[in-house]
Residue frames as a rotation matrix with the C-alpha (Angstrom) as fourth column:
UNK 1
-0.642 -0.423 0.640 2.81
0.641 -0.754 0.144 -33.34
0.421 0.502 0.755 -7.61
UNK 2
0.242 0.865 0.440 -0.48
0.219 -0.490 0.844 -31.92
0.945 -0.108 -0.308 -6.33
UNK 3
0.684 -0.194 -0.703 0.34
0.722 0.041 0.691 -32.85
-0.105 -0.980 0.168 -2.55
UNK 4
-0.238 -0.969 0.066 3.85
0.968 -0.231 0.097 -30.97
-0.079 0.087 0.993 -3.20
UNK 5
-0.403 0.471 0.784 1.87
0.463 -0.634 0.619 -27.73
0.789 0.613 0.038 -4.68
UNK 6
0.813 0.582 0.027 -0.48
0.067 -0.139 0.988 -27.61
0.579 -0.801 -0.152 -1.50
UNK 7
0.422 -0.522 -0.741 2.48
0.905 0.283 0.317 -27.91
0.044 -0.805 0.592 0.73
UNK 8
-0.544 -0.671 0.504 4.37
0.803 -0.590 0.080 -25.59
0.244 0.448 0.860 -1.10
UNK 9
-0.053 0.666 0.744 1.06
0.218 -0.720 0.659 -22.76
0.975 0.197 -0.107 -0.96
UNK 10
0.812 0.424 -0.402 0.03
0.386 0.127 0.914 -23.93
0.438 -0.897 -0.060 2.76
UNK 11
0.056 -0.929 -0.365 4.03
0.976 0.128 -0.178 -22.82
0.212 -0.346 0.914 3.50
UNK 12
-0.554 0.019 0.832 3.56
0.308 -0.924 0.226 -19.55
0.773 0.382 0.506 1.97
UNK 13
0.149 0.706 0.692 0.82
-0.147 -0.676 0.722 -18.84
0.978 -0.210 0.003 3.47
UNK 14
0.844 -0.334 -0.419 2.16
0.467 0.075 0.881 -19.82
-0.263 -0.940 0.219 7.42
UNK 15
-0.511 -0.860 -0.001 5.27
0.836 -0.496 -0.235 -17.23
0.202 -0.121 0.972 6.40
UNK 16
-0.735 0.082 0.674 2.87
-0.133 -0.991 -0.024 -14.23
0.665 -0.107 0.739 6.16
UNK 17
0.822 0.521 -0.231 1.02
0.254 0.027 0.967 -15.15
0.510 -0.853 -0.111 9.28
UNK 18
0.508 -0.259 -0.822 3.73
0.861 0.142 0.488 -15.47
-0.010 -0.955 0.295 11.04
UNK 19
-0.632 -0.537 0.559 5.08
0.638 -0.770 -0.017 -12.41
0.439 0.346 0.829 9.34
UNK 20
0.220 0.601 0.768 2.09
-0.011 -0.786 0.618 -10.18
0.975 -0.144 -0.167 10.31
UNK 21
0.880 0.383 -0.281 2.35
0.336 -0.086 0.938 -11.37
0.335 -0.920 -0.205 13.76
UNK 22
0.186 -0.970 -0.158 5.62
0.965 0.211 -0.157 -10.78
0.186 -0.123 0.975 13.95
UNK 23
-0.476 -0.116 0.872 4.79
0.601 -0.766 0.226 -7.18
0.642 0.632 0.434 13.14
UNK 24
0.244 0.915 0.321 2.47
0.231 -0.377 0.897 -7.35
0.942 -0.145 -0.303 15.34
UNK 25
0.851 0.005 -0.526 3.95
0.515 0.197 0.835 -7.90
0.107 -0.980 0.165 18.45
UNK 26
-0.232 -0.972 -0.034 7.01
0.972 -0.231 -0.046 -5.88
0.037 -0.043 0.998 17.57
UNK 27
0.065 0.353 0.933 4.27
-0.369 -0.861 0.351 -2.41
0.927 -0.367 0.075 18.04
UNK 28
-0.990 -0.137 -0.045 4.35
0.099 -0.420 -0.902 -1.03
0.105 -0.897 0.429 21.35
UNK 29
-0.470 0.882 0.022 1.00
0.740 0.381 0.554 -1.34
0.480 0.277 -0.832 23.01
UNK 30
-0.141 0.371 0.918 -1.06
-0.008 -0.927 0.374 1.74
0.990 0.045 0.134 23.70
UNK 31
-0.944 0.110 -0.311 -0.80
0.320 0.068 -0.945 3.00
-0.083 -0.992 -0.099 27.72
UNK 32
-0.331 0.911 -0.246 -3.99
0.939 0.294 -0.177 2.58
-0.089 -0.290 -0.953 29.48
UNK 33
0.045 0.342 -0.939 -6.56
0.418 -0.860 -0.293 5.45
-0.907 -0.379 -0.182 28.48
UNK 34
-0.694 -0.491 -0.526 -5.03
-0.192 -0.579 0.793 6.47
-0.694 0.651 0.308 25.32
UNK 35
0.222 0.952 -0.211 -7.95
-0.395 -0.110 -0.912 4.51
-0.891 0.286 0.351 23.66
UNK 36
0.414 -0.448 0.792 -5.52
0.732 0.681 0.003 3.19
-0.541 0.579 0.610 21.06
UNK 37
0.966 -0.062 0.251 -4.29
0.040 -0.923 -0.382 6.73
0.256 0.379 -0.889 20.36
UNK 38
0.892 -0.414 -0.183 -0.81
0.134 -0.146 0.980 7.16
-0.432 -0.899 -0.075 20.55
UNK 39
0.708 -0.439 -0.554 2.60
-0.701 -0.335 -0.630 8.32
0.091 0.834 -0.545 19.20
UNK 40
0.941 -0.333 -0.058 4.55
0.312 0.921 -0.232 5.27
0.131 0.200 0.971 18.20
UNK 41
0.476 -0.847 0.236 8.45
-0.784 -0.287 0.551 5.09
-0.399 -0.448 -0.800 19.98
UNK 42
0.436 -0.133 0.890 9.34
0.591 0.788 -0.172 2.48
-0.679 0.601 0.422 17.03
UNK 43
-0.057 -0.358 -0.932 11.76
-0.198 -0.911 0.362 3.75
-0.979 0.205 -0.019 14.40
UNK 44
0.490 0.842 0.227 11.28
-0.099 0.312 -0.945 3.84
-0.866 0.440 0.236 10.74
UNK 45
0.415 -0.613 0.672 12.69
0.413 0.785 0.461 2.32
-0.811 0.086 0.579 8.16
UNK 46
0.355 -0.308 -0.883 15.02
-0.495 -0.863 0.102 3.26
-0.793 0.400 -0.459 5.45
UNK 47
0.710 0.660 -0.246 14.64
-0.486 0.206 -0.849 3.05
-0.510 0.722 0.467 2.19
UNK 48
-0.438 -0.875 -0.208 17.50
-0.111 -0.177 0.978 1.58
-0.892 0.451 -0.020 -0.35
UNK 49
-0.116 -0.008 -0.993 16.90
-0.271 -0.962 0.040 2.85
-0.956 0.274 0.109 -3.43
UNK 50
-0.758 -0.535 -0.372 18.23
-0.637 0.488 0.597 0.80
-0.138 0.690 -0.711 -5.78
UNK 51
-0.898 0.403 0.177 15.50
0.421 0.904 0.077 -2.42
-0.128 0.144 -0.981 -5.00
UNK 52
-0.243 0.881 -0.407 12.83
0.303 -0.329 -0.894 0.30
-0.922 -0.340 -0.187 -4.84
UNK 53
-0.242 0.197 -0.950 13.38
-0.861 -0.494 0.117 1.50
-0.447 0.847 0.289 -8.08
UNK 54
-0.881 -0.160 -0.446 13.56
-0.377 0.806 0.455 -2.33
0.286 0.569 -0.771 -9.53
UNK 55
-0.876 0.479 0.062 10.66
0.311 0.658 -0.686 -3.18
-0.369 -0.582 -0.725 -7.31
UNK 56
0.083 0.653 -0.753 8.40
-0.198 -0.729 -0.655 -0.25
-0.977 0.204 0.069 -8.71
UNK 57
-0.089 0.428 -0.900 9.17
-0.804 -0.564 -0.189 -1.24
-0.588 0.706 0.394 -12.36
UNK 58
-0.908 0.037 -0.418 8.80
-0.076 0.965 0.251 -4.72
0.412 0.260 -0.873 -12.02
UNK 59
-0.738 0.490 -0.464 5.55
0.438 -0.177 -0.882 -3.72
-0.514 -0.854 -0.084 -10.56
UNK 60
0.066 0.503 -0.862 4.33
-0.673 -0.615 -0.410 -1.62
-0.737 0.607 0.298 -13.57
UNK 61
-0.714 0.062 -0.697 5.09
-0.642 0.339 0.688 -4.07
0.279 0.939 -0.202 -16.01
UNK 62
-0.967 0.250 -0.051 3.21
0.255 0.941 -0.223 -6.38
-0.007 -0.229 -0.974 -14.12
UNK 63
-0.509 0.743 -0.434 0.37
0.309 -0.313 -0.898 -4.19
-0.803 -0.592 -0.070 -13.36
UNK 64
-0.120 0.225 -0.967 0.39
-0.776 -0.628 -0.050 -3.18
-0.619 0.745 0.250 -17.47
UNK 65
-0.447 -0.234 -0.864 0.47
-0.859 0.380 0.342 -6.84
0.248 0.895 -0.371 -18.66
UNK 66
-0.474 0.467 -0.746 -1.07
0.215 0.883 0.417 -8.89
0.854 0.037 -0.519 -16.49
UNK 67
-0.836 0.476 -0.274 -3.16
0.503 0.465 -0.728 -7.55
-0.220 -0.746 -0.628 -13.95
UNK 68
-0.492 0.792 -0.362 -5.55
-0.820 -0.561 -0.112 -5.24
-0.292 0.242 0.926 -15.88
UNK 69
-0.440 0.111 -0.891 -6.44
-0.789 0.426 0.443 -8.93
0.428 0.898 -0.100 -17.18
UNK 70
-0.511 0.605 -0.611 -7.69
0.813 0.571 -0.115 -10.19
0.279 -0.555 -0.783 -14.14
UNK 71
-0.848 0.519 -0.108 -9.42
-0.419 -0.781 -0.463 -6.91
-0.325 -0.347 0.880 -13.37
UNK 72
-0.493 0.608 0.622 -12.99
0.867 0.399 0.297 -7.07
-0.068 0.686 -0.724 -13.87
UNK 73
0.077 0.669 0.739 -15.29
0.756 -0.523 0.394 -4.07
0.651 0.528 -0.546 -13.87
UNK 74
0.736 -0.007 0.677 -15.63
-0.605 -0.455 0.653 -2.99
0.304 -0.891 -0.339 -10.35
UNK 75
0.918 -0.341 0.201 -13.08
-0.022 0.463 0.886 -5.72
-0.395 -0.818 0.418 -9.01
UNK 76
0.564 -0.785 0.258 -9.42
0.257 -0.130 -0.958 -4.44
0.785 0.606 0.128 -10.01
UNK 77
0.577 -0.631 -0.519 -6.06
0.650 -0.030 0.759 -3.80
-0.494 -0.776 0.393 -8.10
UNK 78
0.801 -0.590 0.099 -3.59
-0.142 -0.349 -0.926 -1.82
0.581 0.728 -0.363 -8.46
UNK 79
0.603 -0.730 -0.321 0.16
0.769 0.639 -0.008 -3.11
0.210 -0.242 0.947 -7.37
UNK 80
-0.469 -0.764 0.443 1.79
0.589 -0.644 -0.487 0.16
0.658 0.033 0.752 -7.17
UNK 81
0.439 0.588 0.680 -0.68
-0.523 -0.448 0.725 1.77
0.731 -0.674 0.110 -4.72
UNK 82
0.613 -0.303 -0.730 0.48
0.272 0.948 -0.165 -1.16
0.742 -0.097 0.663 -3.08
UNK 83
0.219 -0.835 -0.505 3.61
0.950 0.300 -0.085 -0.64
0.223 -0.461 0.859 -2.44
UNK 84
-0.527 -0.500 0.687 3.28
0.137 -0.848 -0.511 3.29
0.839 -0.175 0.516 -1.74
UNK 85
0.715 0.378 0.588 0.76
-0.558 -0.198 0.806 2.63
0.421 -0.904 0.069 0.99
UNK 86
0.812 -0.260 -0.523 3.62
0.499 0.774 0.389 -0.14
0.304 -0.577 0.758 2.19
UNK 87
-0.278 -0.940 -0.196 6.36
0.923 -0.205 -0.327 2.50
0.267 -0.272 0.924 2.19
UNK 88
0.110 0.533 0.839 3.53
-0.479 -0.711 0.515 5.66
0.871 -0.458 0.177 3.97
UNK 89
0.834 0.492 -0.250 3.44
-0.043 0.510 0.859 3.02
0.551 -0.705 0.446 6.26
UNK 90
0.851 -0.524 -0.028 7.18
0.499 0.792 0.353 1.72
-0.163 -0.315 0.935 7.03
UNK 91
-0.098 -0.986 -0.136 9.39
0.975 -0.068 -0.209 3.92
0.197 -0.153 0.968 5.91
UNK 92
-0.499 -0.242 -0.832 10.44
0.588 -0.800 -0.120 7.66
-0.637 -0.549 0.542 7.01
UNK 93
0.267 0.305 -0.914 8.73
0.116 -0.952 -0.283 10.89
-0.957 -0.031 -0.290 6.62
UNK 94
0.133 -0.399 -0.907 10.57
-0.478 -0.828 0.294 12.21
-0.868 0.395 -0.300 3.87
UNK 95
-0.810 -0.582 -0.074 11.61
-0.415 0.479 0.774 8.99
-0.415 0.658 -0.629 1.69
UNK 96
-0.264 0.877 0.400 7.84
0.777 0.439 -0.450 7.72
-0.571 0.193 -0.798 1.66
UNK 97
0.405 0.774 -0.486 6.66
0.372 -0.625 -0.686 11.15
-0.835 0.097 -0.541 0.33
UNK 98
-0.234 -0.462 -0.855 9.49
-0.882 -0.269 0.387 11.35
-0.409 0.845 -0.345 -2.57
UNK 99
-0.743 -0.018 0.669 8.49
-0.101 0.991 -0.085 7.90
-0.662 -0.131 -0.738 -3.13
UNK 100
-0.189 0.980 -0.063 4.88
0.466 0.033 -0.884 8.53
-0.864 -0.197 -0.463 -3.35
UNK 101
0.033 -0.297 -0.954 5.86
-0.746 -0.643 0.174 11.46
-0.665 0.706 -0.242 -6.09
UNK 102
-0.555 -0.766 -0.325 8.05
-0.630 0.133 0.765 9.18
-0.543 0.629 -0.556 -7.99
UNK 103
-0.953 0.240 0.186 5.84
0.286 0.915 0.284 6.01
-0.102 0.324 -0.941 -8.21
UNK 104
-0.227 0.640 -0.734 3.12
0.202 -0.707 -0.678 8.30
-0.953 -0.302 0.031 -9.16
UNK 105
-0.139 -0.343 -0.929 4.76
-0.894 -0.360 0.266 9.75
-0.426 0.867 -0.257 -12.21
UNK 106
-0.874 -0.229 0.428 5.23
-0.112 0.953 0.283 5.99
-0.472 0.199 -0.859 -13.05
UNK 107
-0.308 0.821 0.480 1.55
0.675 0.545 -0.498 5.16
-0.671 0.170 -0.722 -12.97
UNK 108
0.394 0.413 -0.821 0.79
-0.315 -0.779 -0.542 8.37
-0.864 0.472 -0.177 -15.22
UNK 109
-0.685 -0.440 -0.581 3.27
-0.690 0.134 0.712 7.03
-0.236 0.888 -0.395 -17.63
UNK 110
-0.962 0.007 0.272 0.94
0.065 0.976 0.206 3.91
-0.264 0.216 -0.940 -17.98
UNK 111
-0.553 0.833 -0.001 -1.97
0.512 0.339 -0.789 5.70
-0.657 -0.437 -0.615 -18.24
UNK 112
0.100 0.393 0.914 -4.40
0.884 -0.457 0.100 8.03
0.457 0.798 -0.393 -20.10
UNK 113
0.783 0.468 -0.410 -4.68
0.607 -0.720 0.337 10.70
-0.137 -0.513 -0.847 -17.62
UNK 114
0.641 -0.661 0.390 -2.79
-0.429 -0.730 -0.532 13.87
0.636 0.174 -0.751 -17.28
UNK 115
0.330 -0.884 -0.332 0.62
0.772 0.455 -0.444 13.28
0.544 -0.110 0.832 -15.99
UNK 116
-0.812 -0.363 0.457 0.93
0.004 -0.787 -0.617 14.38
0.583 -0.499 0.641 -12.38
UNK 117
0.212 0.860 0.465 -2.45
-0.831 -0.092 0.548 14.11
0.514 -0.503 0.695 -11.66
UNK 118
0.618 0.099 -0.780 -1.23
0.220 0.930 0.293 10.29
0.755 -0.353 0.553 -9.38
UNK 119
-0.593 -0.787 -0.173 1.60
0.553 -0.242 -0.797 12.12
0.585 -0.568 0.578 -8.01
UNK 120
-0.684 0.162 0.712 -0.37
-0.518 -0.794 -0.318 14.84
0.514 -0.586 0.627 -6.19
UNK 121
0.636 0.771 0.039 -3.30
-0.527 0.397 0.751 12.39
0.564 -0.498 0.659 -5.10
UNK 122
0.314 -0.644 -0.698 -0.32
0.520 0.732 -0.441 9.99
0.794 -0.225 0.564 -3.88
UNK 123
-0.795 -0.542 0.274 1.80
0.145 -0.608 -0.781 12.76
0.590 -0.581 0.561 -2.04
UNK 124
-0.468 0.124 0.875 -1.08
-0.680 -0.683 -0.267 14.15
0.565 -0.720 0.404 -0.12
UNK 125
0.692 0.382 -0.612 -2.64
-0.143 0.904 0.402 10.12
0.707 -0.191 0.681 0.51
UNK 126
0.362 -0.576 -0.733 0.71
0.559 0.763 -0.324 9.19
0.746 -0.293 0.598 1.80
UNK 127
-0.900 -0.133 0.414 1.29
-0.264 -0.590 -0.763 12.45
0.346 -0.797 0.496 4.36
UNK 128
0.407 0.647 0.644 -2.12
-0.864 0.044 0.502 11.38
0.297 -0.761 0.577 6.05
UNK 129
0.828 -0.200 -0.524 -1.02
0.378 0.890 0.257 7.78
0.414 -0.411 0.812 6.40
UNK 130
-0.427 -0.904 0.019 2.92
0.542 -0.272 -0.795 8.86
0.724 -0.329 0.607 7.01
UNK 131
-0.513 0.170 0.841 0.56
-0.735 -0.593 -0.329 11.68
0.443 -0.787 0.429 10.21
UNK 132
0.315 0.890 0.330 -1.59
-0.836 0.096 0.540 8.92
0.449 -0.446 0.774 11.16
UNK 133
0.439 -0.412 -0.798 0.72
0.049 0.898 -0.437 5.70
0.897 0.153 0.414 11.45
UNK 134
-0.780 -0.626 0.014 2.65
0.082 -0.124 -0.989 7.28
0.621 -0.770 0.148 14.38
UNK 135
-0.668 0.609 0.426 -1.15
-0.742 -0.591 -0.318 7.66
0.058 -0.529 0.847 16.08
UNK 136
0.299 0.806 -0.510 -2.80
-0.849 0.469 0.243 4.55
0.435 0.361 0.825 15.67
UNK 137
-0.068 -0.070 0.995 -2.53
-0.328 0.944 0.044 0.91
-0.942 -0.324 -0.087 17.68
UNK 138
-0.001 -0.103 -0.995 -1.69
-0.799 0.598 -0.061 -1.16
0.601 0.795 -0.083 14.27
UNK 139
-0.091 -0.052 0.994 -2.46
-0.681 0.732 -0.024 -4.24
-0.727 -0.679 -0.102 16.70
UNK 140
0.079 0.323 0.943 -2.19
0.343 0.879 -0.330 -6.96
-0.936 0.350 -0.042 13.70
UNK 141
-0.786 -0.370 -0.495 -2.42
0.048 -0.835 0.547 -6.32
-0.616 0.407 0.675 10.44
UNK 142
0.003 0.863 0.505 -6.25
0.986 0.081 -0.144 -5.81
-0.165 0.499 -0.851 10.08
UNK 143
0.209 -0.040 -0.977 -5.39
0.382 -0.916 0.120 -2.31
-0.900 -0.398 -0.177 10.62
UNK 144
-0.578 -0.661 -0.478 -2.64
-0.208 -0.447 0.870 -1.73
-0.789 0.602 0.121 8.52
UNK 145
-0.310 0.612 0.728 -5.75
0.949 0.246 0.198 -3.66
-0.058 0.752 -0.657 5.55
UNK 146
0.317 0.833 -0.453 -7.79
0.871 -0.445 -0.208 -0.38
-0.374 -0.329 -0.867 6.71
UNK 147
0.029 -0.464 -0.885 -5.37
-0.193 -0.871 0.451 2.48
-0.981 0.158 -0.115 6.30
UNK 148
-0.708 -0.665 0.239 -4.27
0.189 0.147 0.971 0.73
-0.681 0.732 0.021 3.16
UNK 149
-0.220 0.976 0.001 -8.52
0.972 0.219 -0.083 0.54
-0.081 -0.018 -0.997 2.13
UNK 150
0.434 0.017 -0.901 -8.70
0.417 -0.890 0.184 4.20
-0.798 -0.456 -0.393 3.33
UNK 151
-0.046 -0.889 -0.455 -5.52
-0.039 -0.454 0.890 5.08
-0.998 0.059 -0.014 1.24
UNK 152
-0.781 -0.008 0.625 -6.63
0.562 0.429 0.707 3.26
-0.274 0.903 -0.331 -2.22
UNK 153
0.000 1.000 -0.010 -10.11
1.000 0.000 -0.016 4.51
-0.016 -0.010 -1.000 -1.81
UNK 154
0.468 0.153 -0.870 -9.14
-0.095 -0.970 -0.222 8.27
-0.879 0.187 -0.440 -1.58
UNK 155
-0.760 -0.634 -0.146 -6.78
-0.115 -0.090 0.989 7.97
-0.640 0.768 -0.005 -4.69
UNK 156
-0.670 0.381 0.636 -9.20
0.670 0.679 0.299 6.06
-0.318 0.627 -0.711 -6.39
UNK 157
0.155 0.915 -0.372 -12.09
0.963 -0.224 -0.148 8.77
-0.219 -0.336 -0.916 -6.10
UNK 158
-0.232 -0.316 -0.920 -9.64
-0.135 -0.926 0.352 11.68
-0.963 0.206 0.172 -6.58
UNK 159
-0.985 -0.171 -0.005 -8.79
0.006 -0.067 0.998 10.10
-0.171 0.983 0.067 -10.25
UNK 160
-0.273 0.931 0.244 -13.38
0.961 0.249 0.123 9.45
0.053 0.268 -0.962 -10.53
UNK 161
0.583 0.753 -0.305 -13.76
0.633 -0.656 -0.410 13.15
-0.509 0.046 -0.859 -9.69
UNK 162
-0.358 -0.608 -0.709 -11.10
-0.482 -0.530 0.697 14.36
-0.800 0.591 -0.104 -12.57
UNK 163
-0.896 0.063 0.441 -12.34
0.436 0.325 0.839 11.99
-0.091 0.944 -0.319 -14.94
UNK 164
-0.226 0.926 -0.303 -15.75
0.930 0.113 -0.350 13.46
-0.290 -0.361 -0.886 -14.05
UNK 165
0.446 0.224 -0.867 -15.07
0.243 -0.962 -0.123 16.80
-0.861 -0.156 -0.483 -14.38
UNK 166
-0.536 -0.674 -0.508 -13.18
-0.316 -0.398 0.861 16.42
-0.782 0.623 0.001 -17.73
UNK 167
0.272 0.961 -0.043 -16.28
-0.739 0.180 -0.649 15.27
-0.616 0.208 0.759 -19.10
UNK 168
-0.650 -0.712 -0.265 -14.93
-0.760 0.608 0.229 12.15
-0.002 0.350 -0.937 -19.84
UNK 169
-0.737 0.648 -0.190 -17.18
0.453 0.682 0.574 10.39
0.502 0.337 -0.797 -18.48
UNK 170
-0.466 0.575 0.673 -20.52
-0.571 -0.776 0.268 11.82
0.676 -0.259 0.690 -17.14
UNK 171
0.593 0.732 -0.335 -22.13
-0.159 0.515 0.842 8.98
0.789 -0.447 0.422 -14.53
UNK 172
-0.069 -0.651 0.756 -20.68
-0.876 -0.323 -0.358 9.31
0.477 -0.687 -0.548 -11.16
UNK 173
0.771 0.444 0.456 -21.95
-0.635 0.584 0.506 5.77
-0.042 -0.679 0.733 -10.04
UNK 174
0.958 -0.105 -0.266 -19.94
0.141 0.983 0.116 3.52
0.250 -0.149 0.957 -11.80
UNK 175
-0.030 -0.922 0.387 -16.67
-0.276 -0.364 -0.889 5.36
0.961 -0.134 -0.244 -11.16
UNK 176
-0.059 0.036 0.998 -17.54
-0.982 0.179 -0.064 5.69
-0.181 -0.983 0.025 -7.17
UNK 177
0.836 0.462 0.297 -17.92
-0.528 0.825 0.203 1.59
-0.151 -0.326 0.933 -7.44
UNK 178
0.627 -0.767 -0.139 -14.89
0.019 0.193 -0.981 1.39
0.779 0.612 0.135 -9.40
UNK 179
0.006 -0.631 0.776 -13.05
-0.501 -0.673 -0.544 3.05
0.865 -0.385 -0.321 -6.80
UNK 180
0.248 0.443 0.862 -14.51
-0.963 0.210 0.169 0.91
-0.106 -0.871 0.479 -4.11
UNK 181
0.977 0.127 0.169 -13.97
-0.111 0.989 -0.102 -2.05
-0.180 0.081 0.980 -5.60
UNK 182
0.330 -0.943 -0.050 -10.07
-0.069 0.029 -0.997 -0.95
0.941 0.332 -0.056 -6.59
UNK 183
-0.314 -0.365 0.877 -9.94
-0.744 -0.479 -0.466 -0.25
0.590 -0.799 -0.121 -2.74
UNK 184
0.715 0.674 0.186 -11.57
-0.699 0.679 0.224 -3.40
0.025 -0.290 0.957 -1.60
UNK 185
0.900 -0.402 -0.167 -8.99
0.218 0.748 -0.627 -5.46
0.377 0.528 0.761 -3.46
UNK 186
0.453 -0.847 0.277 -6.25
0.142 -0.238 -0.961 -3.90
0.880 0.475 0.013 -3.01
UNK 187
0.016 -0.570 0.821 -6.08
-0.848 -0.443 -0.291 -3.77
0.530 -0.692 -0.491 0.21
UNK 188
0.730 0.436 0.526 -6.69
-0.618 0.750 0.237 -7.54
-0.291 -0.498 0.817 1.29
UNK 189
0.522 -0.848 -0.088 -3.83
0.559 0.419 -0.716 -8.43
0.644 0.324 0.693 -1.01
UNK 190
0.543 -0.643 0.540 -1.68
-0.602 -0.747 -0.284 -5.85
0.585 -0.171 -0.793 1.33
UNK 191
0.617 -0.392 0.682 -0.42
-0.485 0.493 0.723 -8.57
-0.620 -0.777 0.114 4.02
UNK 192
0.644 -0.575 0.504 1.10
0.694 0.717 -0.068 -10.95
-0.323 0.393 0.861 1.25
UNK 193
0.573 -0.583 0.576 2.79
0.473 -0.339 -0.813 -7.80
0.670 0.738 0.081 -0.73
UNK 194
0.593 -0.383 0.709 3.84
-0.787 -0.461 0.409 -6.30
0.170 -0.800 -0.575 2.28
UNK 195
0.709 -0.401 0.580 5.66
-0.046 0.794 0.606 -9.90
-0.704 -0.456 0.545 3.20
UNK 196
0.731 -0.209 0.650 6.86
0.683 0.228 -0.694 -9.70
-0.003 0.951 0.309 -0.20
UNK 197
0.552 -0.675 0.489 8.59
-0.282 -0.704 -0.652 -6.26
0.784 0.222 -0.579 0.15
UNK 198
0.695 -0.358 0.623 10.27
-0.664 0.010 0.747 -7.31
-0.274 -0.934 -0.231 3.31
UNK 199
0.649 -0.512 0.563 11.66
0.431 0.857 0.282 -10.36
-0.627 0.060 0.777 2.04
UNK 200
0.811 -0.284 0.512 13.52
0.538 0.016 -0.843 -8.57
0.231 0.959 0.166 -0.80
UNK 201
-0.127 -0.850 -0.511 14.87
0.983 -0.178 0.051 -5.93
-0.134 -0.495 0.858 1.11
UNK 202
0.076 0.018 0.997 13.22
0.621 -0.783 -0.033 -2.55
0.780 0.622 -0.071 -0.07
UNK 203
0.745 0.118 0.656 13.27
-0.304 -0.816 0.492 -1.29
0.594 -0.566 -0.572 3.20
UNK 204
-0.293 -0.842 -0.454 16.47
0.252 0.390 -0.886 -1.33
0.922 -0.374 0.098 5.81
UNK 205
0.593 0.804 -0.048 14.89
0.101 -0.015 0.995 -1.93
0.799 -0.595 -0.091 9.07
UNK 206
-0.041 -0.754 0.655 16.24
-0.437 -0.576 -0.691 -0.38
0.899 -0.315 -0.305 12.00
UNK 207
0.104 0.512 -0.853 16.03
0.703 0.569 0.427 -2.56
0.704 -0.643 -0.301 15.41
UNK 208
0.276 0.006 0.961 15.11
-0.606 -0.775 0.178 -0.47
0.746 -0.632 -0.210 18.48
UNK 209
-0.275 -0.642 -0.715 17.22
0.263 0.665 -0.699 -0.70
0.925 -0.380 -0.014 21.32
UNK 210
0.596 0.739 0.315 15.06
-0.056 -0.354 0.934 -0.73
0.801 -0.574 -0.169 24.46
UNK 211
-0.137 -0.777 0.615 16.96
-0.782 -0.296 -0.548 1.09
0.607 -0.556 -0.567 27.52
């Protein structure tokens, strides 16, 4: 049974390798000079709706029942950041950034804070990633860890200076650690959840057809 278990994990984990690389090698590599600067000629994917909405609130229940319970102090995730840095990243302009809104609102419903205050940190997170993604050599997907890092880590900080200022709580350290550590996590899990959305189907990947 044990052997079976290990097999079963060791599988998993050789799909999202070979997923990332896959990813990887399907970017266009930066022309010489560019420094890894450069505007990606790779189209982006489109959403369907339907699995996004199921995916986002099978996501929140999870994220309200059973991962604040592995959280510890400074070392927490959140699962819905997640999956808006995976669709800032992957899908279009316009569907990532109603996205970003929507699955915002969500996390306010689950929370204490003012409602609205995730959506606007989200929306303006996911237009830097959704301006920077077309500019960047993603050569693997230590990058795409970074942006995602990057992406948790401003949210995170927005919500530490609102709770600050609403004198909620007055000690700016452990918030800023909080934040770091929500951004720490959360992005190292991003390869598996990122395999994860693919496999379901939340995004409808276009194939480019090279002249």
């Amino acid at each position: 049974m044990e052997c079976q278990v290990i097999g079963a994990v060791k599988f998993r984990l050789h799909c999202v390798v070979r997923f990332c690389e896959n990813r990887a090698v399907s970017r266009p590599c930066p022309s010489s000079g560019s420094l890894g600067w450069k505007e990606a000629d790779t189209q982006p994917a489109t959403i369907r709706k339907g699995r996004l909405i199921a995916c986002a609130l099978v996501l929140f229940l999870i994220q309200g029942a059973v991962a604040h319970r592995l959280s510890g102090a400074f070392l927490r995730f959140d699962l819905l950041y997640l999956l808006a840095a995976f669709l800032a990243l992957e899908a279009g302009e316009k569907g990532a950034l109603w996205s970003a809104l929507g699955i915002g609102v969500l996390r306010d419903l689950g929370s204490t804070g003012r409602l609205g205050g995730s959506a606007v940190l989200l929306v303006v997170a996911a237009a830097a990633l959704v301006h920077l993604r077309n500019r960047i050599y993603r050569e693997g997907f230590v990058t795409d860890v970074l942006l995602v890092f990057v992406f948790v880590l401003f949210c995170g900080m927005g919500h530490a200076a609102g709770t600050a200022l609403a004198g909620r709580y007055a000690q700016w350290g452990p918030l800023l650690a909080r934040a770091l550590g929500q951004a720490l996590i959360t992005g190292v899990l991003y390869p598996p959840f990122a395999y994860v959305f693919d496999a379901i189907g939340v995004l409808e990947r276009q194939e480019s057809v090279l002249a």
